[in-house]
C-alpha positions in Angstrom: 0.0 0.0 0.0 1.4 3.5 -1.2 2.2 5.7 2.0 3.4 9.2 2.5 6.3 10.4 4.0 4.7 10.2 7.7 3.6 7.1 7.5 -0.3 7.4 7.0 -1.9 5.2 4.0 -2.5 7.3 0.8 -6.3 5.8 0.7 -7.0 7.0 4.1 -5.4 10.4 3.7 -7.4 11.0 0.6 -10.7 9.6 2.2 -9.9 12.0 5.2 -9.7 15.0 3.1 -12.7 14.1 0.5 -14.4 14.2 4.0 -13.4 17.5 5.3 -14.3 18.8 1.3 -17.9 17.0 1.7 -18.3 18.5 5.2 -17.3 22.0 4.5 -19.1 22.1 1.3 -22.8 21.0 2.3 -24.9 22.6 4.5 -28.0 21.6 6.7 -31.1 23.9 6.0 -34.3 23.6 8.1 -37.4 24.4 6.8 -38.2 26.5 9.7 -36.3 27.7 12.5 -37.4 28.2 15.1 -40.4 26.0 14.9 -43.9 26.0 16.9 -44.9 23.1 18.6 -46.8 20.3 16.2 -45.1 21.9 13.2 -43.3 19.5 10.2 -39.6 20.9 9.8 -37.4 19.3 7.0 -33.9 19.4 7.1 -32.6 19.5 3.8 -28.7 19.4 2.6 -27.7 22.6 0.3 -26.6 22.1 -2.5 -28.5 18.6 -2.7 -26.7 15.8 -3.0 -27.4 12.3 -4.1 -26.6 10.4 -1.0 -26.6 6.6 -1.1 -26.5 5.6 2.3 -26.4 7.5 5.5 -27.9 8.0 8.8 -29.6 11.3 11.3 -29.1 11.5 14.7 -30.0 14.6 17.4 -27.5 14.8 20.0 -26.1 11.4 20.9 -29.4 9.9 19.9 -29.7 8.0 16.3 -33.0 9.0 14.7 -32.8 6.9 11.6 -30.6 4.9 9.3 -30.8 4.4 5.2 -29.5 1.9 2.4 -30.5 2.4 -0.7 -34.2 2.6 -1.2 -34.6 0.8 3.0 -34.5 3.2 5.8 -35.1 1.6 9.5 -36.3 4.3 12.0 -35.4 4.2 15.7 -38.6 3.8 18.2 -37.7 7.4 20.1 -38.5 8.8 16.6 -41.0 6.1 15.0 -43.9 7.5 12.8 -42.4 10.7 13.2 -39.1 10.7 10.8 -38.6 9.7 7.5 -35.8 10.1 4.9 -35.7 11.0 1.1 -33.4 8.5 -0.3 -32.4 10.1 -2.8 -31.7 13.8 -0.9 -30.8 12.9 2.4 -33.3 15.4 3.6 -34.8 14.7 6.8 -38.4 15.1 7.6 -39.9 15.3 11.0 -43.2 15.7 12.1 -45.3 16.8 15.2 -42.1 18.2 16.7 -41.7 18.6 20.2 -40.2 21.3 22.4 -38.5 17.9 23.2 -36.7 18.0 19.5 -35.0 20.8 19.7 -31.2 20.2 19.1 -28.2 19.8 16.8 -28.9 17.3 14.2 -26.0 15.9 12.6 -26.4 13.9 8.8 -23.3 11.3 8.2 -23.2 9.7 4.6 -20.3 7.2 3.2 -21.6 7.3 -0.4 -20.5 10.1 -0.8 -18.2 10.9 2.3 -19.8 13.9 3.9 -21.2 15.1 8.0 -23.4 18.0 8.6 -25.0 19.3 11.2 -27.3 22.3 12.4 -29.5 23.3 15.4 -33.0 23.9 15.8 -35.4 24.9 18.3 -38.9 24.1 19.2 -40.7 26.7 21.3 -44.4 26.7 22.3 -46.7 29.6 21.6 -47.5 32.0 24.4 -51.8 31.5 25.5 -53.7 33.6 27.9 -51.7 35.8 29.2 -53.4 37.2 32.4 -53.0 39.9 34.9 -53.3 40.0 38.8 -53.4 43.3 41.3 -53.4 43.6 44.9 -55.7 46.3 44.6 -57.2 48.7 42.1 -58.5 51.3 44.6 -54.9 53.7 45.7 -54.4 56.6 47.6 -51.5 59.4 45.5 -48.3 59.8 47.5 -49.6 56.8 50.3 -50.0 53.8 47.7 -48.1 50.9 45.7 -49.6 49.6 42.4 -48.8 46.0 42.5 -49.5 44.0 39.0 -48.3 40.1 38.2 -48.4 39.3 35.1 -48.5 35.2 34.2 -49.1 32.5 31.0 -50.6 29.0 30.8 -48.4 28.0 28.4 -45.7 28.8 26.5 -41.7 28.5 26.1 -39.0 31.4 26.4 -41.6 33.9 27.2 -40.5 37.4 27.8 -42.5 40.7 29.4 -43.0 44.0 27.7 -45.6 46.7 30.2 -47.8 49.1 28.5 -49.3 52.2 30.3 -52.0 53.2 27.4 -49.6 53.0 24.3 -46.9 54.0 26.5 -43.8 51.7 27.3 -43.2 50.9 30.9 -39.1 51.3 31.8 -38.2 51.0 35.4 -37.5 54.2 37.1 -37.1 55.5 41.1 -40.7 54.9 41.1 -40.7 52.1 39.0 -39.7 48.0 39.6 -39.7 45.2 36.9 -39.3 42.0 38.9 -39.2 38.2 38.2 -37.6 38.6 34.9 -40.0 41.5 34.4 -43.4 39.7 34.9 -44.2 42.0 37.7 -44.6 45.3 37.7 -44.9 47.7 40.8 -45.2 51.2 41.2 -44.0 53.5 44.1 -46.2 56.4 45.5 -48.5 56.2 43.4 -49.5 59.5 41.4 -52.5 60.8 39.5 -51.1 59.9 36.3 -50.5 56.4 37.3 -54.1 55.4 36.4 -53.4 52.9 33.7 -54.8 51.3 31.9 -52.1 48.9 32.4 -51.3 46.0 30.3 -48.9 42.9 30.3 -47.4 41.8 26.2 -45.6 38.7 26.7 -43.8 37.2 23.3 -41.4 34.6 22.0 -39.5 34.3 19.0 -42.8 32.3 17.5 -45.4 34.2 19.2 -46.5 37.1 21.1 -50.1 38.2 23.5 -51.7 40.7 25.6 -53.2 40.7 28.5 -56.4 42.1 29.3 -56.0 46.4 30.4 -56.2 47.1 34.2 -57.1 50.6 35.4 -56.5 52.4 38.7 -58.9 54.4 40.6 -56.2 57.2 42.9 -57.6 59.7 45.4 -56.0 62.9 45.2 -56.1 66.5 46.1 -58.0 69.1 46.1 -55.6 71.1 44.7 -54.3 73.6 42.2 -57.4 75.5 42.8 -58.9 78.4 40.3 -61.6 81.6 41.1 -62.7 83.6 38.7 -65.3 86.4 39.2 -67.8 87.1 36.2 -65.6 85.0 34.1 -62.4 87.5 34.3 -59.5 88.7 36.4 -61.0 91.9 37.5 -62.1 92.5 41.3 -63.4 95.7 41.1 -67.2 96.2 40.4 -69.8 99.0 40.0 -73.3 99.0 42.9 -75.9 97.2 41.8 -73.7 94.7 40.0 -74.7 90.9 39.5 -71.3 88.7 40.2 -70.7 85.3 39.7 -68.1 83.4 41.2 -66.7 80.3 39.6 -64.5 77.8 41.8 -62.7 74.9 40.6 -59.9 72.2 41.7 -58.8 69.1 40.7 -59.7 66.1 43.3 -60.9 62.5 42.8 -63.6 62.1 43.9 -65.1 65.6 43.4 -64.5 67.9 46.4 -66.8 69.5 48.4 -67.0 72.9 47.9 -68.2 75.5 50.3 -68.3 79.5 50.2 -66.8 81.7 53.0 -67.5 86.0 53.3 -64.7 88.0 55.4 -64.1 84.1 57.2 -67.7 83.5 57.7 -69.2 80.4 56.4 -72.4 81.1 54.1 -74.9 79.1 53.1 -73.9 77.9 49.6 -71.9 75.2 48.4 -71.0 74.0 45.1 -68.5 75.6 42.4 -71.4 79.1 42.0 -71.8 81.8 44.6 -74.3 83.7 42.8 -75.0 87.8 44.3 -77.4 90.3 42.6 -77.6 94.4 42.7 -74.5 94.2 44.9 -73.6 97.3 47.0 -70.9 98.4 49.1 -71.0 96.5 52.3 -70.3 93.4 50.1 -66.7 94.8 49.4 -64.4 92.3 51.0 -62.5 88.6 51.3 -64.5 86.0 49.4 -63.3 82.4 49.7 -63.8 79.3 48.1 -63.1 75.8 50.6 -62.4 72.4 49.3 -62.1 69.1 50.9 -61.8 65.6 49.8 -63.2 63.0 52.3 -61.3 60.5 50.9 -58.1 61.7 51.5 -59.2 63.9 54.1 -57.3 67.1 52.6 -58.7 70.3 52.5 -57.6 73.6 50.5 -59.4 76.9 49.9 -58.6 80.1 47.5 -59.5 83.6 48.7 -60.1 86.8 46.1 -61.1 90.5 47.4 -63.6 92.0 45.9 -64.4 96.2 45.9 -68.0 97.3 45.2 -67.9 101.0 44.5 -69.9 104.1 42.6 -68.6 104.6 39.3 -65.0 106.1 38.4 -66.6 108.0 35.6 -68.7 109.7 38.0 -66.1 110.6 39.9 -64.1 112.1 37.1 -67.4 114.3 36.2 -67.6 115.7 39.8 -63.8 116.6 39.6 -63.9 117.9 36.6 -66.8 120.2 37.8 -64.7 121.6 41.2 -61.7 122.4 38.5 -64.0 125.0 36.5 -65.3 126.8 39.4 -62.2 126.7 40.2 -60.7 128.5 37.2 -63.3 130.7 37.1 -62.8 132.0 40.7 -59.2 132.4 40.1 -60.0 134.5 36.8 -62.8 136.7 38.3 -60.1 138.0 41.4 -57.5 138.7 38.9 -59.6 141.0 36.9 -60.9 143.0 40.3 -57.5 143.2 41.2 -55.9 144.3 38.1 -55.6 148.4 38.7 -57.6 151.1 36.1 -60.3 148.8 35.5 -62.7 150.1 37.2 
């Protein structure tokens, strides 16, 4: 038998090398990858190639073995894998999340091994949400929300605040590989609605929205008198006050005159043909008795006789005035008499 220099038969030399050609040149190409559970994947050999004889296996596990036109299938894999004798190209079916692997093709007519990896996921189902409560108090309150699947494989969590992305913050926590969401003193603008988008690389789902209900205030209150700024008005005037505040739930409003309570509540004090003894501190009281917090807004308002009026009657004085002044110059004024 012709050797080379070191020793090593020619034969097996060149068998070694037409095997490292083989295996460089071919690749294994799966149908789909990855694949969802009950799916058919076929591995096929690119470019194709007649192959002869050969055998699959997945890991260290033969699936199947072929010799010309007779292929015996292993029972792990019965009813499930089949071979084209001609291609190679391997053909499973029903996969599993249980089939996911490297899958290795060996032939000896020609000389050639392949091998790639696929993966089986499951689809994500029913993705629900859970709370520890819905009903939260601003600044004195934790949002708590879990979100969970029935099934599914390699599922990860993505939080949506209307179509708003949830990222954690100083307020915010994504826990349990970011299936649970919690947020920190809880604001106004924390009401939601809130929901949980769980994916994989084969599927994706949303949960059902959850909304908050938050007590807060009252605050940033407003008054406004006859629908302006001004607080200075003409006798026999009609005014009409207008309070308002933010609070959930509504406040309770209630109208106070130089710090006395009156006998009107609601966002409208109402006063017709005013006059001057209603000149004075008007205020508007809020409280929330959910939160228990209270807050009021004061304006002063000055009930008076007209300015024009007052420029008429001034105007007046002046001319008696000049005419006074004119009437001793001229008697004092010597040779006119």
């Amino acid at each position: 038998m012709e050797k080379t220099r070191d020793g090593t038969p020619a034969t097996v030399l060149l068998v070694l090398m037409q095997c490292v050609l083989a295996s460089g040149a071919v690749e294994v190409q799966p149908s789909i990858n990855p694949a969802v559970v009950g799916d058919t994947v076929t591995l096929s050999l690119s470019p194709t190639t007649s192959l002869k004889s050969g055998r699959w296996a997945v890991g260290d596990s033969l699936i199947l073995t072929w010799q010309g036109d007779q292929q015996a299938v292993f029972p792990g894999h019965s009813g499930r894998a089949s071979v084209n004798i001609l291609t190679g190209a391997l053909t499973l079916s029903s996969v599993t999340m249980a089939d996911s692997g490297v899958y290795v093709v060996q032939s000896s007519e020609p000389q050639l091994m392949a091998n790639t990896s696929i993966i089986v996921l499951e689809p994500i189902s029913n993705v629900t949400i859970r709370v520890n409560q819905t009903k939260l108090m601003e600044f004195n309150s934790s949002a708590v929300i879990a979100c969970s699947v029935s099934s599914g494989s390699s599922p990860s969590f993505l939080w949506l605040n209307g179509s708003s992305e949830v990222t954690a913050s100083e307020r915010v926590q994504l826990n349990d590989e970011n299936s649970t969401l919690t947020v920190a003193n809880v604001t106004r603008y924390d009401q939601g609605p809130f929901r949980c988008c769980v994916f994989n690389r084969v599927s994706n789902s949303t949960s059902d929205s959850v909304n908050f209900t938050i007590s807060y205030g009252p605050d940033n209150m407003a008054l406004t008198v006859n629908g302006q700024n001004t607080t200075s008005f003409l006798i026999g005037s009609n005014l009409t006050m207008f309070c308002s505040t933010q609070s959930n739930p509504p406040a309770q409003l209630q109208w106070a005159f130089r710090g006395v309570l009156l006998n009107t509540t609601g966002p409208l004090l109402e006063l017709y043909s005013i006059s001057e003894d209603q000149s004075g501190s008007y205020s508007c009281l809020a409280f929330n008795n959910h939160t228990n917090m209270n807050s009021n807004i004061t304006t002063h308002i000055l009930i008076g006789k007209s300015p024009l009026s007052g420029c008429k009657h001034h105007a007046a004085n002046m001319w008696i005035l000049l005419v006074l002044s004119l009437a001793g110059l001229f008697l004092s004024t010597p040779g006119k008499l």
